[in-house]
VOGU-3710 file (C-alpha; in Angstrom, 3 decimals, decimal comma):
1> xxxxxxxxxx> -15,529/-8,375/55,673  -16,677/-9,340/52,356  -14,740/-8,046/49,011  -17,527/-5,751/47,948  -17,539/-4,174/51,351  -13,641/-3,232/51,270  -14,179/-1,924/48,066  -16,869/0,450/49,245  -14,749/1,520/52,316  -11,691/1,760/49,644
11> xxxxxxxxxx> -14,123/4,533/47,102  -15,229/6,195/50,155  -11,684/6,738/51,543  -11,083/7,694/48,182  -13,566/10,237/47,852  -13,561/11,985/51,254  -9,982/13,405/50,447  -7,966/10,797/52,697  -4,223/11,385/53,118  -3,591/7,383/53,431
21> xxxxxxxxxx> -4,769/4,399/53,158  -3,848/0,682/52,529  -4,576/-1,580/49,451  -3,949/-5,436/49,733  -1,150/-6,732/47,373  -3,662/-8,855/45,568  -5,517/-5,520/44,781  -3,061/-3,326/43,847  -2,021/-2,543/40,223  1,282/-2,640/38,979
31> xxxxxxxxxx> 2,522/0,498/37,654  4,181/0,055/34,213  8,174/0,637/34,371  9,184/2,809/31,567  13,232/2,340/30,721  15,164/5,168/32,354  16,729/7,382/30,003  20,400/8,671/30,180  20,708/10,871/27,379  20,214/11,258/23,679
41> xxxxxxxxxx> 22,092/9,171/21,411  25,645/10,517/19,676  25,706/9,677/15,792  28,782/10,880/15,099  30,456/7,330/15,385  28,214/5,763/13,523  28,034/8,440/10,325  31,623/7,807/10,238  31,289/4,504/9,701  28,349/4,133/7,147
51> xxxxxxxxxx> 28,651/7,661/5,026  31,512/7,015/2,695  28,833/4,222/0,984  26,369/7,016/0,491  26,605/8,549/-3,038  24,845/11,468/-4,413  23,307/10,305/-7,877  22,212/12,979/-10,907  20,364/12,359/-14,056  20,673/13,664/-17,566
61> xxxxxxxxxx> 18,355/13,183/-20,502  18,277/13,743/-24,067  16,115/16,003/-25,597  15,697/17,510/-29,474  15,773/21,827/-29,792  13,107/22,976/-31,426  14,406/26,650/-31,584  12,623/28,440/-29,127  11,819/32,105/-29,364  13,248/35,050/-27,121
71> xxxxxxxxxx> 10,046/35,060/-25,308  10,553/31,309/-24,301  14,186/32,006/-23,495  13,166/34,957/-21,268  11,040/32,665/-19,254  14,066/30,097/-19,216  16,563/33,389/-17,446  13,787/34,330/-15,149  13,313/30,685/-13,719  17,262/30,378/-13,715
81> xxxxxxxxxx> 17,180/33,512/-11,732  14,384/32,501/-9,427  15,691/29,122/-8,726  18,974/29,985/-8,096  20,491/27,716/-11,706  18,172/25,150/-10,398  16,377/25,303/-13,532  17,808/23,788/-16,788  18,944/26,912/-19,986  18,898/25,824/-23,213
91> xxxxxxxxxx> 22,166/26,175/-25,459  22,017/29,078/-26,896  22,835/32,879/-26,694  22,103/33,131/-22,676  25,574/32,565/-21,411  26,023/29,513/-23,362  28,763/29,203/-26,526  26,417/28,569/-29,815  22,334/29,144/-30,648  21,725/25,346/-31,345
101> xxxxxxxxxx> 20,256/24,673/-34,520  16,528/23,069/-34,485  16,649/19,656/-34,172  19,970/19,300/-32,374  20,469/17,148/-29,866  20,573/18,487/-26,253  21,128/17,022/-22,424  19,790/18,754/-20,054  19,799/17,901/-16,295  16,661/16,100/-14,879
111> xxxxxxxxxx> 16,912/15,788/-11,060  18,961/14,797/-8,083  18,864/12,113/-6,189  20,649/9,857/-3,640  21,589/5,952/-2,948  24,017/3,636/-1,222  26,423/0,830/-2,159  25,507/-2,702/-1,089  28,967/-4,500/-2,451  32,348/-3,469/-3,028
121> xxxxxxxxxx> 32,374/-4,403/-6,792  29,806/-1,335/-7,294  26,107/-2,536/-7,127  24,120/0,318/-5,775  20,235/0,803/-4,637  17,904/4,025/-4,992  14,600/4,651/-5,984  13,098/3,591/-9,390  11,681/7,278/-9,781  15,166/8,881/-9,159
131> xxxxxxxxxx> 16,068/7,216/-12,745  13,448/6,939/-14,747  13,720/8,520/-18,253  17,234/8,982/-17,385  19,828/8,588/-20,227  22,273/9,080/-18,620  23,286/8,410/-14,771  26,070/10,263/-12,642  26,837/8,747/-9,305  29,510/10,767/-6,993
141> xxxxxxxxxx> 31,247/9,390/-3,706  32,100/11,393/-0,607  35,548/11,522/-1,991  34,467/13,152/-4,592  35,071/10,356/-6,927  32,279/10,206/-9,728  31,025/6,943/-12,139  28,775/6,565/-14,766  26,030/4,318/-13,782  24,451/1,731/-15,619
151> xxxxxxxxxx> 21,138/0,732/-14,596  20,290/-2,991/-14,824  16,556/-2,708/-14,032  14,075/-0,520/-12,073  10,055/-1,686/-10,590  7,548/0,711/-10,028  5,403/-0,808/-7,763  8,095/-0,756/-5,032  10,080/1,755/-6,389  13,150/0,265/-6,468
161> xxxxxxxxxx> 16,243/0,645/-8,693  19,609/-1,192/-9,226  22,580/0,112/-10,831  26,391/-0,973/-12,009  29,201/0,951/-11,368  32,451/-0,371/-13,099  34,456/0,084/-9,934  36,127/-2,556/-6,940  36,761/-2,516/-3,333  34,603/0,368/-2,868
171> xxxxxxxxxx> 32,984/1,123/0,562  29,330/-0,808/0,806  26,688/-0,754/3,543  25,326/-3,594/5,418  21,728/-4,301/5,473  19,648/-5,461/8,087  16,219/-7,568/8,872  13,153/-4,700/8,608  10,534/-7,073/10,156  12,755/-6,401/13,147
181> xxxxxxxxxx> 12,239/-3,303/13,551  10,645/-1,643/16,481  8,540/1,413/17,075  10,443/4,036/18,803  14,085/3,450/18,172  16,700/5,612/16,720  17,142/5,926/13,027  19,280/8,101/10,566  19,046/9,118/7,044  21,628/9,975/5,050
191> xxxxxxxxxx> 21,094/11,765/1,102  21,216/14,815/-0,929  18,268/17,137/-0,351  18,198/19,996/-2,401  21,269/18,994/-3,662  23,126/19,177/-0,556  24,945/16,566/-0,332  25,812/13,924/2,348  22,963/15,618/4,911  22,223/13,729/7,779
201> xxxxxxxxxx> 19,069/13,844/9,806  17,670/12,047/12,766  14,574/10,852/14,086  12,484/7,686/15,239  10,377/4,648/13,483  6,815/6,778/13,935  4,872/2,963/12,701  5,322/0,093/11,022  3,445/-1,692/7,762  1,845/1,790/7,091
211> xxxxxxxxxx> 0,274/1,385/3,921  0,589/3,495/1,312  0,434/1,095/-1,764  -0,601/-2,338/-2,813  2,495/-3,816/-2,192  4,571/-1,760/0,174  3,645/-2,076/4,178  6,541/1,230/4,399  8,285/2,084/7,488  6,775/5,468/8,945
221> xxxxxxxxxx> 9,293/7,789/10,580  9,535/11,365/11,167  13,243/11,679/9,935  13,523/14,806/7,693  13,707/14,186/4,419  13,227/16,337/1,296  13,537/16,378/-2,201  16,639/14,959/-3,289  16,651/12,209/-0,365  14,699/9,841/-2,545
231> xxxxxxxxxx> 16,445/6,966/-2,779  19,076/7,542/0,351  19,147/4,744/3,293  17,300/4,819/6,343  19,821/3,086/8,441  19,711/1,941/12,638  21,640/2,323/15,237  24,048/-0,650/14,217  25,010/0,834/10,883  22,568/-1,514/9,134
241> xxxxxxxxxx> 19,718/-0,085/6,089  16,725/-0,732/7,524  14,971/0,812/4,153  15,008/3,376/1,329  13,671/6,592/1,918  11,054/6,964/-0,595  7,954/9,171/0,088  6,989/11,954/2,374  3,375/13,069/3,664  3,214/16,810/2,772
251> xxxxxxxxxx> 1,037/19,529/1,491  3,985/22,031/0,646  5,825/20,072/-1,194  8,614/19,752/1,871  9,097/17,991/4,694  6,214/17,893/7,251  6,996/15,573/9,941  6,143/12,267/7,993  8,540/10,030/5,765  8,525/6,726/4,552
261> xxxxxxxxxx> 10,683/4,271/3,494  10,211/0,849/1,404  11,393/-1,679/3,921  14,583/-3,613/3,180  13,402/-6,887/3,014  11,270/-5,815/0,072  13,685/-4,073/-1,424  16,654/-6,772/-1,421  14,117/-9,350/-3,153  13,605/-6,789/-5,713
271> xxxxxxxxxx> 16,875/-6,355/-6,239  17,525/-9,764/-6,529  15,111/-10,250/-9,241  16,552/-6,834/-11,140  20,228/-8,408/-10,997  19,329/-11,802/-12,666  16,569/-10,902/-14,752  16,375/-7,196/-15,148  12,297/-7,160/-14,317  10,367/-7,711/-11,192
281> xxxxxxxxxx> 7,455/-11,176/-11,498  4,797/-11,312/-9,190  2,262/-13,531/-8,763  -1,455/-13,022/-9,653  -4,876/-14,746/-7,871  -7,149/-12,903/-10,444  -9,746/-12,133/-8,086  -10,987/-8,110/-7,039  -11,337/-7,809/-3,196  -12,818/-5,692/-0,412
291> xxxxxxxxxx> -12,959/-5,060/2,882  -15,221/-6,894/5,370  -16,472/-5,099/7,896  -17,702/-6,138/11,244  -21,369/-6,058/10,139  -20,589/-8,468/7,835  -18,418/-10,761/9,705  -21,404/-10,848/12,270  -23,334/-11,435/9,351  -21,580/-14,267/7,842
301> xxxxxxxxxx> -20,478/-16,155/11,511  -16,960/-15,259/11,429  -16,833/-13,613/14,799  -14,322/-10,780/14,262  -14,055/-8,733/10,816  -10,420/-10,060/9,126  -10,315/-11,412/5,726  -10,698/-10,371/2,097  -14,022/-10,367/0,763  -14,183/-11,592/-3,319
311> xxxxxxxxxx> -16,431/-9,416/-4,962  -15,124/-10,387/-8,271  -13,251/-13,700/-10,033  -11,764/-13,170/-13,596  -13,188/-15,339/-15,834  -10,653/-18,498/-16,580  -8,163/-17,245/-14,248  -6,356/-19,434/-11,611  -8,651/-18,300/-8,572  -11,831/-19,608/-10,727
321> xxxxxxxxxx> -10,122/-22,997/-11,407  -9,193/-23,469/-8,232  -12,700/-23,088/-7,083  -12,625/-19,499/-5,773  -16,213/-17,756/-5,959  -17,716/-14,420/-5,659  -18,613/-13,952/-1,956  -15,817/-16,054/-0,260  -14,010/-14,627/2,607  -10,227/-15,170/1,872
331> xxxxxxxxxx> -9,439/-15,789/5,539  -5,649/-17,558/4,565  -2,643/-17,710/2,156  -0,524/-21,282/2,295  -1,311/-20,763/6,180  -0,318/-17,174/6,391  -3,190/-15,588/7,835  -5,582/-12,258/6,093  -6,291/-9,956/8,575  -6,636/-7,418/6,202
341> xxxxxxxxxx> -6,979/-7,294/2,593  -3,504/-5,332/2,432  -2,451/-9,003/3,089  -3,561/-10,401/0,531  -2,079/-9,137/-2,388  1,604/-8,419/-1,177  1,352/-12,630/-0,392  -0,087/-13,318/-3,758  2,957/-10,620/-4,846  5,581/-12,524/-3,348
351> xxxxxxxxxx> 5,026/-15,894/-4,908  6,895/-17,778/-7,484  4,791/-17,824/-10,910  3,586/-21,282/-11,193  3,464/-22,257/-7,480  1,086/-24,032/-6,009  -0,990/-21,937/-3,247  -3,351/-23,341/-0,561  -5,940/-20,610/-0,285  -8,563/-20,767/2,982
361> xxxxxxxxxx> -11,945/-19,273/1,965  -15,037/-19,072/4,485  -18,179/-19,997/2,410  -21,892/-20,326/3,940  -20,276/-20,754/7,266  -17,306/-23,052/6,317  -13,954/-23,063/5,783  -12,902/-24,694/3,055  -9,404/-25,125/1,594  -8,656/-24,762/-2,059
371> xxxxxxxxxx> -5,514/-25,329/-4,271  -4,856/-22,534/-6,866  -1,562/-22,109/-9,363  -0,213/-18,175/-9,134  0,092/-17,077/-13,226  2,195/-14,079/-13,438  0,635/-10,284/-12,875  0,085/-8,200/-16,149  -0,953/-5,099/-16,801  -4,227/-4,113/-15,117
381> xxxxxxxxxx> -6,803/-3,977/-17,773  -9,909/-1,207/-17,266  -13,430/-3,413/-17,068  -15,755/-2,486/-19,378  -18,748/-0,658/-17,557  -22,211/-1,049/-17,860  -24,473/1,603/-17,465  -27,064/1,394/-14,508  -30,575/0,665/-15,927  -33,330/3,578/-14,913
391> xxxxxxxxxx> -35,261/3,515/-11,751  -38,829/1,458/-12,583  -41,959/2,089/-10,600  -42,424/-0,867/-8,623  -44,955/-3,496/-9,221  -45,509/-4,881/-6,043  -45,325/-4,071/-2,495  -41,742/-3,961/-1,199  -40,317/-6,596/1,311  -39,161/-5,653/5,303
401> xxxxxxxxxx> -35,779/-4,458/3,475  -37,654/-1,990/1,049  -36,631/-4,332/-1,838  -38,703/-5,103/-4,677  -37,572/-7,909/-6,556  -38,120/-10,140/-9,585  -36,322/-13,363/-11,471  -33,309/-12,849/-13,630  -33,960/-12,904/-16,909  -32,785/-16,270/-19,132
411> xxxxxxxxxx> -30,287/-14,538/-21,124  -29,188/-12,532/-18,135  -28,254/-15,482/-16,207  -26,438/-17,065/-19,147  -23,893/-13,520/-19,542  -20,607/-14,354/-18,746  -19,635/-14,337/-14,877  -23,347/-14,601/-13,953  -23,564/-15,833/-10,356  -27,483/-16,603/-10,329
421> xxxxxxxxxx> -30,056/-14,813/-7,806  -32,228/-12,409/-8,361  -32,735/-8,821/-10,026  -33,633/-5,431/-7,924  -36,342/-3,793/-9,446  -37,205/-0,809/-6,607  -35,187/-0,232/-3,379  -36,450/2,054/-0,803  -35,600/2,257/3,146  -33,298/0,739/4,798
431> xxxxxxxxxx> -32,409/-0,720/1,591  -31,698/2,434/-0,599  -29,852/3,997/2,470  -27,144/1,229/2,373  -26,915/1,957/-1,342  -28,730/-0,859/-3,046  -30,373/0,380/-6,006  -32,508/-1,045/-9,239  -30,651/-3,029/-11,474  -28,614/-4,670/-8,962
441> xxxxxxxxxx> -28,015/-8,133/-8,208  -29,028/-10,314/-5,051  -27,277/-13,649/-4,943  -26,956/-14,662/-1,063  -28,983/-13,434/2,054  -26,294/-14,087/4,824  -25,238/-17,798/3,864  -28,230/-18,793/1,894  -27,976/-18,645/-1,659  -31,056/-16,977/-3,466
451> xxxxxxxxxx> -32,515/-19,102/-6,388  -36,175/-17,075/-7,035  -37,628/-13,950/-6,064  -40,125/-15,665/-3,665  -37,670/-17,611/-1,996  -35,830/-14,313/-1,514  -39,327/-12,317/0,022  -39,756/-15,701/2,552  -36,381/-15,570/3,646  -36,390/-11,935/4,200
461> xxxxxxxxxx> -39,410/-12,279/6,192  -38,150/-15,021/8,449  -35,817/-12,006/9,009  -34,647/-10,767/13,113  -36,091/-7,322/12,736  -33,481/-6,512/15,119  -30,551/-7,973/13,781  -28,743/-6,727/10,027  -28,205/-9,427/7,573  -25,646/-9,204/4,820
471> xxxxxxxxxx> -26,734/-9,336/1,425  -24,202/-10,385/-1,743  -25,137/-7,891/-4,183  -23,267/-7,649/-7,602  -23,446/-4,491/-9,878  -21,394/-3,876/-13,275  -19,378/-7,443/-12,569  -18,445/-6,555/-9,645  -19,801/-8,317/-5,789  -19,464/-6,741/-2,523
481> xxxxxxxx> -21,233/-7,454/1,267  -24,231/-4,833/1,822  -25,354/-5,053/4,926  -28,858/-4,179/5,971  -31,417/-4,005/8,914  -34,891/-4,846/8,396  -37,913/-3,018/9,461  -40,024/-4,005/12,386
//
C-alpha cells in the first residue's frame, strides 16, 4: 500500500466518525509539552530583600508671586478640595501664615516620583521626566530617612536620570542583563503611585524591543503602574532591575493593562555617561531613512523586505563622505545586521563619536561595503520645504505607468543634493494611485539609473505588465521607494 493510499484510508477513518485507529510513528505529530505548573509564585521573600533600596523621590520648584486675585485663589481652594491637597496653594491668606508680597519668591511642590539605589555610597536612578525643572529634589527611604538629592545629569531621549545622595553604606539593588529577558516570566515593580509609597505590583514581560521611540526597544509588561511609578524598578525573580518603569499605554490617564520600561542595559550606559560627563553623546550617520517594504525588496532583488531605505543624505555629513547615496538599502552596521530601520539608529546611537563604522548598503543589486566616521548627534534641525509646483496639462501621451515626463532642467540639476533623473510633469493611473504626483523626481527604475526622459519611456516599456517595479522618486529633498504596476 502506497503512502497516498494510507492517507486516504487515514481521512476517511477520520471522517466517518471512527472510535480508533492507528497512525505509524513516522506519521504522527508530536504534541508540544507545555511546563507543568505548581502554583503561583510567593514575592514576599523577595520584596524583603530588594525594597529597602526603593526610595520615594519629590520635587520642588521655584516660582515668583505675582499677587493673584480672590477669584484665582478661589479656584486654588476648590482644586485643593477636589484633589484631596493634591494641588499646590499659594502663600497667602488660605490657611497659610502671610499674603506674599508680588514678586516673592515661592516653592511649590511639582510631582512625585520614585527610584532605586544602585551603590551604597548613594547613586540613585529614575526617570529624566520625574526631575526635570526641579530645583530642588527630596528622596525618602523606607525607613523613613530623607536626603536632598543632587542631580548630576538627566537624557531625554531615554529618559534617564542620575542623582547624588551624600550618604554611605546604604541599601542598593543589583542589576541584571535585559537582553536576557524572556517573554512570560515573573516580574515586580516597586514605586510610589499616587503617592503611595513602597506599592508593589505583579505581572509578566507582555514583549520585548517594543518600540516606542527612536532609541528605546522598551520592555512591555502588564505590571500596574500609575502615576507616581515613573522612575521605580522593574525587577525579576532574582532580585535583579531588569528596567525602569517609564511609560504606560492608556487613554484615561491610568493604568490600562500596558507598561513599559527602558531596559537596563540602556539605562546603565546612560548612566555611565551622566556620572563622568554629566550629558549623554550619541553618534550620528546623517542620513533620513524609511521603511522597505516587500514590494520593494522584490523590486530591488533582495529577497525578503529588511533594511533601511536612504531617502535622504545631509549634505557634507559623514554618510555622504563615506559614499552613502540616496536609494541604498542599509542592510548592516559593523556586521550587526538591519532588519528594521528601528535598528538602525539605536546602532548609530550607541557608537563612540569619531569611530570608524563599516556600513553594508545594497545598491543596483550589490552589496557594497563602505567606511563612514560617526560625528556626534545635534539638535534636529526642521528642512526647509518647498512648495509642490501646480498640476500642468500634459504634453504628451503618458507612458504604461501613467507618467508623463520631461528632462530636468540645467539649473535644477545643479541645486544642492540633486541626484539627476528626470522631472514628473502629469501622473495619472497606476501612477497617481501610489502617490506620485507633478513636480516629483524619478532617478532609478528598479536598479537602473534614469539619465533622460526617453530612456525613462523605453525602459518603462520593456516593463512585465504583470510584475511592479520600484521607482526612486525624490520630492522636497527627500527620496523614498514607490512602487508601481504597469498597465497591460
Amino acid at each position: 500500500m502506497t503512502s497516498k493510499t494510507a492517507s486516504l484510508i487515514l481521512s476517511g477513518l477520520l471522517m466517518s466518525g471512527a472510535t480508533a485507529f492507528f497512525v505509524p510513528a513516522a506519521m504522527a505529530a508530536a504534541p508540544v509539552q507545555a511546563p507543568v505548573v505548581t502554583g503561583l509564585p510567593d514575592f514576599s521573600d523577595l520584596i524583603d530583600k530588594v525594597g529597602p533600596a526603593v526610595v520615594n523621590i519629590r520635587t520642588t520648584e521655584r516660582i515668583q508671586r505675582n499677587g493673584g486675585a480672590p477669584a484665582e485663589e478661589e479656584m486654588q481652594e476648590f482644586l485643593r478640595r477636589f484633589f484631596g491637597g493634591q494641588m499646590p496653594l499659594p502663600r497667602g491668606r488660605r490657611g497659610t501664615p502671610g499674603q506674599g508680597a508680588p514678586g516673592a519668591e515661592q516653592q511649590i511642590t511639582r510631582g512625585v516620583g520614585s527610584g532605586f539605589i544602585i551603590s551604597g555610597d548613594g547613586f540613585v536612578l529614575t526617570n529624566a521626566h520625574v526631575v526635570e525643572g526641579a530645583d530642588e529634589v527630596t528622596v525618602t527611604l523606607t525607613d523613613r530617612r530623607e536626603f536632598k538629592a543632587k542631580v548630576l545629569g538627566a537624557d531625554r531621549r531615554s529618559d534617564v536620570a542620575l542623582l547624588k545622595l551624600s550618604a554611605a553604606n546604604l541599601p542598593y539593588l543589583r542589576t541584571g542583563d535585559s537582553s536576557k529577558i524572556r517573554v512570560g516570566e515573573w516580574v515586580v515593580a516597586i514605586g510610589s503611585p499616587f503617592n503611595l509609597d513602597n506599592t508593589v505590583t505583579a505581572g509578566i514581560i507582555s514583549a520585548k524591543s517594543r518600540d516606542t521611540g527612536e532609541y528605546l526597544p522598551l520592555i512591555q509588561s502588564d505590571v500596574a503602574v500609575n502615576p507616581g511609578n515613573s522612575g521605580g524598578p522593574l525587577i525579576n525573580m532574582r532580585g535583579e532591575v531588569i528596567g525602569i518603569n517609564s511609560q504606560i499605554a492608556t487613554l484615561s490617564g491610568a493604568y490600562n493593562g500596558i507598561s513599559f520600561a527602558v531596559p537596563i542595559d540602556e539605562v546603565m550606559r546612560v548612566a555611565d555617561q551622566l556620572k563622568t560627563t554629566g550629558r549623554v553623546t550619541r553618534g550620528r550617520l546623517g542620513v533620513q531613512i524609511s521603511e522597505v517594504t516587500r514590494d520593494v525588496a522584490e523590486s530591488l532583488g533582495l529577497g525578503k523586505a529588511r533594511g533601511a531605505e536612504v531617502s535622504m543624505v545631509e549634505a557634507g555629513g559623514p554618510a555622504e563622505k563615506g559614499g552613502i547615496k540616496v536609494g541604498d538599502i542599509i542592510l548592516k552596521f559593523n556586521g550587526q545586521p538591519i532588519e528594521t530601520t528601528r535598528d538602525l539608529p539605536r546602532l548609530v546611537g550607541a557608537s563612540k563619536v569619531g569611530s570608524r563604522a563599516e556600513v553594508t548598503v545594497w545598491r543596483r543589486g550589490a552589496q557594497i561595503e563602505l567606511p563612514v566616521t560617526i560625528v556626534e548627534l545635534q539638535e534636529e534641525k526642521s528642512a526647509a520645504v518647498r512648495p509642490s509646483p501646480k498640476k500642468p496639462t500634459p504634453a504628451a501621451p503618458a507612458n504604461a505607468l501613467g507618467l508623463v515626463v520631461a528632462d530636468i532642467a540645467p539649473a535644477q540639476r545643479a541645486e544642492p543634493g540633486a541626484v539627476g533623473g528626470i522631472v514628473v510633469e502629469h501622473a495619472d493611473g497606476a501612477a497617481a494611485a501610489a502617490g506620485i504626483r507633478p513636480g516629483d523626481l524619478i532617478s532609478q527604475v528598479g536598479t537602473v539609473p534614469v539619465t533622460s526622459a526617453a530612456q525613462f519611456n523605453a525602459l518603462v516599456a520593456k516593463l512585465d505588465p504583470k510584475k511592479p517595479v520600484a521607482l526612486l522618486v525624490r520630492r522636497e529633498n527627500v527620496s523614498q521607494y514607490v512602487v508601481v504596476k504597469p498597465r497591460g
